[in-house]
One Martini backbone bead per residue (centre of mass of N, CA, C, O) as a GRO file, in nm:
protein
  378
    1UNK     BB    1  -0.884   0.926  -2.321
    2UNK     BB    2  -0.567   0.949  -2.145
    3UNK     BB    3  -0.369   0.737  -1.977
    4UNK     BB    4  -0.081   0.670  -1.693
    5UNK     BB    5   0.088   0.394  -1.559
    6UNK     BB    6   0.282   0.332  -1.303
    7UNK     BB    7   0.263  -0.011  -1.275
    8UNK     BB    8   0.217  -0.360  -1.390
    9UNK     BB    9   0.061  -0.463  -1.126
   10UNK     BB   10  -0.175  -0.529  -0.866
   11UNK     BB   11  -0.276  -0.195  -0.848
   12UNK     BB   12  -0.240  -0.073  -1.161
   13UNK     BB   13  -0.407  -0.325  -1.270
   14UNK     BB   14  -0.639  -0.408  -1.046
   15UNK     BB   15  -0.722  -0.111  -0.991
   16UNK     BB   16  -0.688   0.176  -1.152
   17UNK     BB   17  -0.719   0.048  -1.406
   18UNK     BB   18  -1.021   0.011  -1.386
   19UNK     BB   19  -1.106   0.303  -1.302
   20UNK     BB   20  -1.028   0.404  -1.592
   21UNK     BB   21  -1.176   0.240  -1.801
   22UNK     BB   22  -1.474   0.331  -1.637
   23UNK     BB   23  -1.354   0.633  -1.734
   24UNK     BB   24  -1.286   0.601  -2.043
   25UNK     BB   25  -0.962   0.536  -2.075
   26UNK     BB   26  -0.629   0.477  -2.253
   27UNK     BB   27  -0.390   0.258  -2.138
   28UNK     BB   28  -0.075   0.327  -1.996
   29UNK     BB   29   0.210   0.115  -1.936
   30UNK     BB   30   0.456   0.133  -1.700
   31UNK     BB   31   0.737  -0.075  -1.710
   32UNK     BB   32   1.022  -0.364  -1.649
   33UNK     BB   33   0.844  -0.619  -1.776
   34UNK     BB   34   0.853  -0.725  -2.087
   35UNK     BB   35   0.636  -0.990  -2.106
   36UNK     BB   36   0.403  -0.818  -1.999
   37UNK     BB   37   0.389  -0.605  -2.212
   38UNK     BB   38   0.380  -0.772  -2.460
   39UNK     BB   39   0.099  -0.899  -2.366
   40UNK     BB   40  -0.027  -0.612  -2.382
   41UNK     BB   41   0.055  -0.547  -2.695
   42UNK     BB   42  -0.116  -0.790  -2.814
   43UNK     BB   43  -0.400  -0.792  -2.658
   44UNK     BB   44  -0.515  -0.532  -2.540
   45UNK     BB   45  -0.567  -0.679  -2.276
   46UNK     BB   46  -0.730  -0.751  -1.929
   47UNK     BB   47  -0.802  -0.946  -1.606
   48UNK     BB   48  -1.057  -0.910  -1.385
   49UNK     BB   49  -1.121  -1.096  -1.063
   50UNK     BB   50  -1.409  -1.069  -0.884
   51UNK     BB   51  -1.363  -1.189  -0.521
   52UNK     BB   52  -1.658  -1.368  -0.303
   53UNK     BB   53  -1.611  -1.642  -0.219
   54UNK     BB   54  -1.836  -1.760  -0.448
   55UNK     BB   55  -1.784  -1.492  -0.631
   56UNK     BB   56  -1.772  -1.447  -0.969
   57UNK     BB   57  -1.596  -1.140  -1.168
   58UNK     BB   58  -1.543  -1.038  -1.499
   59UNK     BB   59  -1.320  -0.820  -1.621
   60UNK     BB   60  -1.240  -0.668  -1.925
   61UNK     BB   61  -0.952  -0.472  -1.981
   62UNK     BB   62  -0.960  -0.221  -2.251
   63UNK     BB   63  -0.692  -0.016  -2.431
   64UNK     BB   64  -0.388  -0.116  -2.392
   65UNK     BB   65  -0.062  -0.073  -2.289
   66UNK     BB   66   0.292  -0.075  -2.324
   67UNK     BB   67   0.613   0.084  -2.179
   68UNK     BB   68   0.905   0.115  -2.107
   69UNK     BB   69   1.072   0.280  -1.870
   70UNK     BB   70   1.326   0.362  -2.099
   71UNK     BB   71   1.128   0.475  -2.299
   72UNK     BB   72   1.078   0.795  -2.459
   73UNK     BB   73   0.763   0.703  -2.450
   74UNK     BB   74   0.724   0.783  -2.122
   75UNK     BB   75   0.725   1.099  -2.181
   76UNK     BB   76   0.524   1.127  -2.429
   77UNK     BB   77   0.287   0.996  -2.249
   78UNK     BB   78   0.258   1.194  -2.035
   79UNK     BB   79   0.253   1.466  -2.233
   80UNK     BB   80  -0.069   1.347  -2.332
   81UNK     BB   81  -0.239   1.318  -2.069
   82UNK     BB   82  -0.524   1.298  -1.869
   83UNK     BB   83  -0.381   1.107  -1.644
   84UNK     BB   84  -0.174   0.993  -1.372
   85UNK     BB   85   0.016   0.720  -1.237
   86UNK     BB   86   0.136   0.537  -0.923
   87UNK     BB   87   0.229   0.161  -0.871
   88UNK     BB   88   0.573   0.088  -0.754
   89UNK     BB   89   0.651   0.172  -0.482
   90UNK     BB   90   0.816   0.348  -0.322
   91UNK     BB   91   1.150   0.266  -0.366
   92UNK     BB   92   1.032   0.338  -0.702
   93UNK     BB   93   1.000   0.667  -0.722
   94UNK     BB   94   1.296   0.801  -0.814
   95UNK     BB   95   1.284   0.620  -1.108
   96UNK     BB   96   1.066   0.818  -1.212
   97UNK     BB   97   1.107   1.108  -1.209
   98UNK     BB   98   1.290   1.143  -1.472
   99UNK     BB   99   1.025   1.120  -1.684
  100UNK     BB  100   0.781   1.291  -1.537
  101UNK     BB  101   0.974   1.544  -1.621
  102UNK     BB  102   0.973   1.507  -1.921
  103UNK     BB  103   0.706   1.545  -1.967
  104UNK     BB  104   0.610   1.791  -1.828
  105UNK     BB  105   0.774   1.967  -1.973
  106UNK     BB  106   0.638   1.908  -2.263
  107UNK     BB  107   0.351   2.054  -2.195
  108UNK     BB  108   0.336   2.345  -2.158
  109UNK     BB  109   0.150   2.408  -1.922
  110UNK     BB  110  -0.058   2.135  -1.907
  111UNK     BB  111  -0.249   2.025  -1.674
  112UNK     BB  112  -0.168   1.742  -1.400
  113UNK     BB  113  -0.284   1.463  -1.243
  114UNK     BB  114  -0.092   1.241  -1.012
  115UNK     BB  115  -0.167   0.941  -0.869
  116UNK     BB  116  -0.085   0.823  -0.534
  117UNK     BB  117  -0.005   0.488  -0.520
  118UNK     BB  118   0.063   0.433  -0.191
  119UNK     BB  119   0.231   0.325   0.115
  120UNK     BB  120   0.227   0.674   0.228
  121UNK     BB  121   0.335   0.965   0.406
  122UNK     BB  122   0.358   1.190   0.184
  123UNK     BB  123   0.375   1.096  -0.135
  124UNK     BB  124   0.314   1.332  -0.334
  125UNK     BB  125   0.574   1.510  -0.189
  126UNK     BB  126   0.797   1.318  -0.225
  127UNK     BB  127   0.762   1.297  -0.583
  128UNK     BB  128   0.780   1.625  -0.603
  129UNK     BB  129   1.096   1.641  -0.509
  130UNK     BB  130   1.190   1.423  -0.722
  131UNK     BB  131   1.042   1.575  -0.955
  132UNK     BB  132   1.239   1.871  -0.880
  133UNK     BB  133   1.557   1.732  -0.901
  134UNK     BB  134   1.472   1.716  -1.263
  135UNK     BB  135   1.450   2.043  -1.246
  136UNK     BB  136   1.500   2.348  -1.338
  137UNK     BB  137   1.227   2.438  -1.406
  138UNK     BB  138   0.956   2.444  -1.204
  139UNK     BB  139   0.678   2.586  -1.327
  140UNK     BB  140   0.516   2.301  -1.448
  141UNK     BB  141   0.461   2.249  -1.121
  142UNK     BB  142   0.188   2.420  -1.081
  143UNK     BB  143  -0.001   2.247  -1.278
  144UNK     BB  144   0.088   1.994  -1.096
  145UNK     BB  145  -0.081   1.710  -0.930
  146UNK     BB  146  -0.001   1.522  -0.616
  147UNK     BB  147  -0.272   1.285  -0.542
  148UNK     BB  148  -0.290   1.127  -0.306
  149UNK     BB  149  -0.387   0.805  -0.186
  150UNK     BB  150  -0.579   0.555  -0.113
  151UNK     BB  151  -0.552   0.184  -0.052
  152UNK     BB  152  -0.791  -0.072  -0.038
  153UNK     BB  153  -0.755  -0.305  -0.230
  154UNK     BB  154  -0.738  -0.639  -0.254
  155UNK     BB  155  -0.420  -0.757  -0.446
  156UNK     BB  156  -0.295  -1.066  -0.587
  157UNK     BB  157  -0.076  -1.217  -0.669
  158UNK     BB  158   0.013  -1.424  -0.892
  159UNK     BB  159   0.032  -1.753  -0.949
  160UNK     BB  160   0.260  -1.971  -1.019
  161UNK     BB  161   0.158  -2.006  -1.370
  162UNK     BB  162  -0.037  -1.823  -1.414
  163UNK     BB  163  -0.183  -1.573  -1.608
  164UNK     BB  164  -0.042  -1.252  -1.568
  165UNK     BB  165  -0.324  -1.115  -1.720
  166UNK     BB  166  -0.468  -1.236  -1.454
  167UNK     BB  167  -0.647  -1.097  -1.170
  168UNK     BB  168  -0.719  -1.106  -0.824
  169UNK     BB  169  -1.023  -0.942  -0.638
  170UNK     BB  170  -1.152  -0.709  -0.484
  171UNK     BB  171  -1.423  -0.538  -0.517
  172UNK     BB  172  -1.328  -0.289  -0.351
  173UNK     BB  173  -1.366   0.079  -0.528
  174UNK     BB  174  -1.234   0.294  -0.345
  175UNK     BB  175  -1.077   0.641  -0.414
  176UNK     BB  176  -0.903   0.842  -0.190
  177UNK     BB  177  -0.844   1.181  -0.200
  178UNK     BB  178  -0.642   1.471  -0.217
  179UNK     BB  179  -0.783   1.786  -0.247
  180UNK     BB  180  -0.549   1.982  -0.197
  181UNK     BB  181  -0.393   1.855  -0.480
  182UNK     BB  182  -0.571   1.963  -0.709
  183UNK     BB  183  -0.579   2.019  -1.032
  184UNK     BB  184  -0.702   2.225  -1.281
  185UNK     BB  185  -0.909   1.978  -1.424
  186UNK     BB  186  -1.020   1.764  -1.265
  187UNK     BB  187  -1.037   1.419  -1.266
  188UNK     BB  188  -1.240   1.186  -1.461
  189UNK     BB  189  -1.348   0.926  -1.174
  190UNK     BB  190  -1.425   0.641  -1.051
  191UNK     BB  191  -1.472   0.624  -0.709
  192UNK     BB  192  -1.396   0.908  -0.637
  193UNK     BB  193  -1.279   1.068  -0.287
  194UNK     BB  194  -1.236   1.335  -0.210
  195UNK     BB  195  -0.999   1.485   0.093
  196UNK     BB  196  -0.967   1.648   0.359
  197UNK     BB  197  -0.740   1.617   0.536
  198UNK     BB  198  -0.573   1.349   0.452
  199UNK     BB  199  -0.383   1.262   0.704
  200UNK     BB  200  -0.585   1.080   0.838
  201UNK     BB  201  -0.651   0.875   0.625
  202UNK     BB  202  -0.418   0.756   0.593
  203UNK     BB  203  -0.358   0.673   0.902
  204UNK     BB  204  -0.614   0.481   0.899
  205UNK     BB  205  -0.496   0.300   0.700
  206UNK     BB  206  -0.208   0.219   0.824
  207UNK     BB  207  -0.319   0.155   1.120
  208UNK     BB  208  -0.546  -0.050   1.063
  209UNK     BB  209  -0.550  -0.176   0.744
  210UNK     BB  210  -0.239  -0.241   0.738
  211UNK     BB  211  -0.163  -0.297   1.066
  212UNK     BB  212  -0.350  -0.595   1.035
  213UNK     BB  213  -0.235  -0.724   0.813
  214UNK     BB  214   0.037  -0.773   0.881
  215UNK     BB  215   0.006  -0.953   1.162
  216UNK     BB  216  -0.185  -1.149   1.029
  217UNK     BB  217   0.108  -1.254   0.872
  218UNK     BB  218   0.291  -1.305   1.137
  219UNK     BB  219   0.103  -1.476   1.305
  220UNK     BB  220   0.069  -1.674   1.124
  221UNK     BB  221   0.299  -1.787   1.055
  222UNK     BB  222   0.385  -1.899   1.360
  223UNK     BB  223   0.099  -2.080   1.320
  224UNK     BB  224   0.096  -2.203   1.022
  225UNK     BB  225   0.005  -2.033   0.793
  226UNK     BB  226  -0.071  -1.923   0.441
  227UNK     BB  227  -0.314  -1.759   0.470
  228UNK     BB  228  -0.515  -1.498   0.560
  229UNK     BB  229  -0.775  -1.643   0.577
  230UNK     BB  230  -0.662  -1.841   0.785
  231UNK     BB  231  -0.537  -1.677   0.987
  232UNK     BB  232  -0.830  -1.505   1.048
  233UNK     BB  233  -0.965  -1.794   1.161
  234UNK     BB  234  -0.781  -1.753   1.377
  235UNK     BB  235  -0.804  -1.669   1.689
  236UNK     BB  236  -0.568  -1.598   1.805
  237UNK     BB  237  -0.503  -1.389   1.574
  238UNK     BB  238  -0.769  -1.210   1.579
  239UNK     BB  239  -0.748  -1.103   1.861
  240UNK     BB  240  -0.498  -0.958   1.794
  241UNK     BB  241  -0.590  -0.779   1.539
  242UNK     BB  242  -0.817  -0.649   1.680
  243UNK     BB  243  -0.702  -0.478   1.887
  244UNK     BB  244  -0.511  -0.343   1.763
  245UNK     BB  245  -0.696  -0.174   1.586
  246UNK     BB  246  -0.820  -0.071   1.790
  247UNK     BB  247  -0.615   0.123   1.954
  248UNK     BB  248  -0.569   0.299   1.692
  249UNK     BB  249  -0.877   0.379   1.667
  250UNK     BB  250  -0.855   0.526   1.936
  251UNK     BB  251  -0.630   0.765   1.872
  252UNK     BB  252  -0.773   0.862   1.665
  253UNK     BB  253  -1.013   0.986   1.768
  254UNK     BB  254  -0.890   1.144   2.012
  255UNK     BB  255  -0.705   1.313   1.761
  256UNK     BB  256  -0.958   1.296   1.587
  257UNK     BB  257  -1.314   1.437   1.577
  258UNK     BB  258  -1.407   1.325   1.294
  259UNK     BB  259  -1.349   1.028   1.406
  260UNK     BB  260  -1.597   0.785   1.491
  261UNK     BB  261  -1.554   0.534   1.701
  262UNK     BB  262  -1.806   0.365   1.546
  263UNK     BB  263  -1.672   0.380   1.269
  264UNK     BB  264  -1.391   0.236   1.358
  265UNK     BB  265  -1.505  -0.021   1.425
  266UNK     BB  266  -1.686  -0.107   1.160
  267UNK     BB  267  -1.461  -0.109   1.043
  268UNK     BB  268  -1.270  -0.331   1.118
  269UNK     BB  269  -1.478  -0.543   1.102
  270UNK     BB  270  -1.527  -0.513   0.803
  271UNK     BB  271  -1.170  -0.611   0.763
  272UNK     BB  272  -1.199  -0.899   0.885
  273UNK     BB  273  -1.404  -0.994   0.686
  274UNK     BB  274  -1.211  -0.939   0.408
  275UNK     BB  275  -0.965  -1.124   0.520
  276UNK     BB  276  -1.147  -1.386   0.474
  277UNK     BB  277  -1.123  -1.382   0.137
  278UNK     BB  278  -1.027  -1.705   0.041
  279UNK     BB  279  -1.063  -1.594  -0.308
  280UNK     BB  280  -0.797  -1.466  -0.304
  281UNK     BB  281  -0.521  -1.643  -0.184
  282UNK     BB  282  -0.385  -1.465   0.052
  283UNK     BB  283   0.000  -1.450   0.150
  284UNK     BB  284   0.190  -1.441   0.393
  285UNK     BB  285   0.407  -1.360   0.243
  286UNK     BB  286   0.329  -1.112   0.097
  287UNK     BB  287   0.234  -0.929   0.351
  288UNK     BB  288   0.494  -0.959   0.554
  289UNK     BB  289   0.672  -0.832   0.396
  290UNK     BB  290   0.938  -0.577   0.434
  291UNK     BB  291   0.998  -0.519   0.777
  292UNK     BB  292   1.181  -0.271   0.714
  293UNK     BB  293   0.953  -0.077   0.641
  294UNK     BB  294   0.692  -0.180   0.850
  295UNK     BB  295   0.886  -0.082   1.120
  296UNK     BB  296   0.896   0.203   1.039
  297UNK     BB  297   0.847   0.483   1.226
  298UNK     BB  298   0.599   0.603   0.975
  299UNK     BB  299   0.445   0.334   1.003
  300UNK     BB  300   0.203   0.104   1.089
  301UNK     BB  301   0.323   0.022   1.338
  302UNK     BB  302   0.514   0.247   1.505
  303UNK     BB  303   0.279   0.486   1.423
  304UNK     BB  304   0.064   0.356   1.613
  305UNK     BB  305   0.245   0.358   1.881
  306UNK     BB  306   0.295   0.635   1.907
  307UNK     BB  307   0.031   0.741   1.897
  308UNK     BB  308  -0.079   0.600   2.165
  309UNK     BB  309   0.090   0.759   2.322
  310UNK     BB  310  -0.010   1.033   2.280
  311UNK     BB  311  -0.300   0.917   2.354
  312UNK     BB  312  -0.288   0.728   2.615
  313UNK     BB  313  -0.312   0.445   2.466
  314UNK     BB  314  -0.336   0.135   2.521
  315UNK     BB  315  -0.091  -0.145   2.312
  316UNK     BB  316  -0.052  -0.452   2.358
  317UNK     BB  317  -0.110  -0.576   2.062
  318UNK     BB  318   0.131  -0.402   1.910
  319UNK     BB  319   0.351  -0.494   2.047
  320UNK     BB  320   0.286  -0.811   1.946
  321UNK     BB  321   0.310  -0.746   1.665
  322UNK     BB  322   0.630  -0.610   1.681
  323UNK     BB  323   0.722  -0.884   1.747
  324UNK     BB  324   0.658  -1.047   1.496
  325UNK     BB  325   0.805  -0.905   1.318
  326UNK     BB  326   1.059  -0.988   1.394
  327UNK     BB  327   1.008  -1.323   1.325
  328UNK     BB  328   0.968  -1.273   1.003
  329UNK     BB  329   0.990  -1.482   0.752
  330UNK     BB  330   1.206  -1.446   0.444
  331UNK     BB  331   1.377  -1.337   0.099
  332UNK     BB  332   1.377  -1.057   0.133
  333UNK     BB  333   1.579  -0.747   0.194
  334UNK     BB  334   1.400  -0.618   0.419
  335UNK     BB  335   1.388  -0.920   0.617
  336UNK     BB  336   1.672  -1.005   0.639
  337UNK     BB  337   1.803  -0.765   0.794
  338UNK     BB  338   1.626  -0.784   1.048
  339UNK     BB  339   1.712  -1.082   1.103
  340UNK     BB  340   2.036  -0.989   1.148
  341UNK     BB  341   1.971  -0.759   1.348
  342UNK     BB  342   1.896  -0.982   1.590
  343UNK     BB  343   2.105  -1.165   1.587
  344UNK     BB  344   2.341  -0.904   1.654
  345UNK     BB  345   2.190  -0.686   1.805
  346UNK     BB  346   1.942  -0.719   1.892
  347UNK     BB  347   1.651  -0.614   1.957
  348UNK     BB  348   1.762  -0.283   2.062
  349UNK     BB  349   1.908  -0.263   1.771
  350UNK     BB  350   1.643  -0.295   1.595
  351UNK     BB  351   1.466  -0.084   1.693
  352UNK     BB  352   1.678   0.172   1.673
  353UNK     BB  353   1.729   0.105   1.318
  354UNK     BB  354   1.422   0.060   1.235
  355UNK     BB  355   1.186   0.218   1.401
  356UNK     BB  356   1.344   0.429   1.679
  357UNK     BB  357   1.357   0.264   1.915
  358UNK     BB  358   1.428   0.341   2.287
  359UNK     BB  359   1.263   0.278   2.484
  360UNK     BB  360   1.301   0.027   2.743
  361UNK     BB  361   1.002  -0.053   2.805
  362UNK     BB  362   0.945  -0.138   2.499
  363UNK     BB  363   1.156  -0.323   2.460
  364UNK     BB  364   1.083  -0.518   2.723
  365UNK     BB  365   0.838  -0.615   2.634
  366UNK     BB  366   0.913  -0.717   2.359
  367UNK     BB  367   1.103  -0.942   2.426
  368UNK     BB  368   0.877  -1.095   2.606
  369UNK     BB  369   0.730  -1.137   2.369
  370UNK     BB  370   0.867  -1.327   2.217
  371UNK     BB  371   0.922  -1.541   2.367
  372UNK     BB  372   0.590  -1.590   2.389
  373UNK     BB  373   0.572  -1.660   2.121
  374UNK     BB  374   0.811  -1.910   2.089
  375UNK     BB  375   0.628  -2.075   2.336
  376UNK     BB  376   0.390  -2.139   2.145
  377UNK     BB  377   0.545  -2.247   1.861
  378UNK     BB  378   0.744  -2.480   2.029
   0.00000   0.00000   0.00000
């Protein structure tokens, strides 16, 4: 069986890249890191170190290929695949649509389903709208899955100097995917897990364990911490992302009936203590990075203070946590642009115009966490 993966990044080739593999899959990655395609086309293999605090497993995944993603190779490969993924990045999601296009059209209404790895609401919806404004005759897409899929298992880059080809995760290795978007014959996948009604569970990913982890590198950040493991072992960073999630979990709860309360504390408490796999070595830089997509209005922090108020449940610890995104220094071009209109429009016009908040009093309450944050690290 063949499989073709868009992006042989750390979620690419960390997480999906495995679970292709262990259900019996030779994967092309799609890519334009010409270096790592050459090692991959080379070695024909990459290792996967599965790390929990003192327990190292070595996976070795091999049957592997490199594709450019401007070579014609890239759509007679999806052409050609029994199943395909995206872990590119949202907004590297419409540079691939024009491939997948051409690809699809290739099969010849041959049913494929394609698994997007994204941290995004209706990433699904969004890839396949992207990827019909590349096609003439839209037909081909009656055949064709956009299968939303929920990432949770946690894989940092490697680190400078690092084989660009070993990378480090944790053990975790369920993937939940929108079960009403599946198209027959679904793919066999080891340890898919279809769920319909699925914007609940992105949700719940997004508010709970994205909205945790950004957070506690934001926090983590401020107390002078530089890895996620170090920043959640500090009480003060903690107790604060603890409630936020509880938060969340309650919004949650109160919104979906599916959902029990007992049941989203135990993941918080579980989630916090995988934040804790020091042997991870995952970087609060990577983690609080872009902060100008993870506080706009339908990701992360803002999206779970609006379910909040919308179910009435007070959020103070997420409020305090979108104070410390505001604060959050790095130097990629998502985070520079938020720290540039703090400084020139000032906190209510950096919410207005990042997260879409206008309401007073939650402005005036963020100012005085910032504040309170300010004078707590100075």
């Amino acid at each position: 069986m063949k499989a073709v993966v868009f992006g042989a990044g750390n979620i690419g080739r960390g997480f999906i890249g495995q679970l292709l593999y262990q259900s019996g899959y030779d994967i092309a990655f799609i890519d334009i890191d010409q270096t790592l395609l050459g090692l991959l086309n080379e070695r024909r293999r990459y290792t996967i170190r599965l790390v929990e605090r003192d327990l190292t497993v070595a996976l070795s995944v091999t049957g592997v290929s490199g594709i450019h993603a401007q070579d014609d190779a890239a759509a007679r490969a999806v052409a050609q695949a029994d199943v395909a993924a995206t872990a590119v990045g949202v907004r590297a999601l419409p540079h691939i649509a024009g491939t997948l296009a051409r690809g699809i059209a290739l099969r010849d209404g041959r049913p494929l389903n394609i698994i997007v790895c994204e941290n995004m609401r209706h990433a699904g919806d969004y890839l396949r709208e992207r990827v019909t404004e590349q096609l003439r005759d839209t037909a081909p897409l009656a055949a064709t899955g956009f299968v939303e899929a929920c990432i949770g298992r946690m894989v940092p880059a490697p680190r400078p100097g690092d084989d660009p080809t070993v990378l480090r995760a944790e053990p975790y290795d369920w993937l939940p995917v929108d079960a009403d978007a599946i198209r027959e014959p679904a793919p066999v996948l080891r340890r898919m897990w279809p769920i319909s009604d699925f914007d609940r569970y992105v949700r719940r990913k997004l508010y709970i364990h994205n909205m945790g982890h950004a957070l506690c590198a934001w926090l983590g950040q401020l107390r002078g911490h530089r890895s996620i493991a170090d920043a959640i072992a500090d009480p003060q960073v903690a107790d604060v992302c603890r409630a936020a999630m509880l938060e969340a979990a309650a919004a949650l709860a109160s919104r979906y009936l599916s959902f029990s309360g007992d049941a989203l504390i135990s993941h918080v408490d579980d989630l916090l203590h995988r934040f804790g796999n020091g042997a991870l070595g995952d970087p609060v830089s990577r983690v609080g990075r872009d902060t100008e997509r993870k506080l706009g209005p339908d990701d992360r922090v803002t999206g779970a203070l609006t379910l909040c108020r919308e179910q009435g449940v007070s959020c103070p610890s997420i409020l305090t946590g979108l104070a410390a995104g505001l604060l959050f220094e790095s130097d990629d071009p998502g985070t520079l642009r938020v720290r540039s209109l703090v400084n020139e429009e000032g906190v209510a016009g950096t919410l207005a115009r990042v997260a879409g908040i206008r309401d007073p009093e939650i402005t005036e309450t963020v100012i005085e966490r910032i504040s309170r944050l300010r004078s707590a690290v100075g």
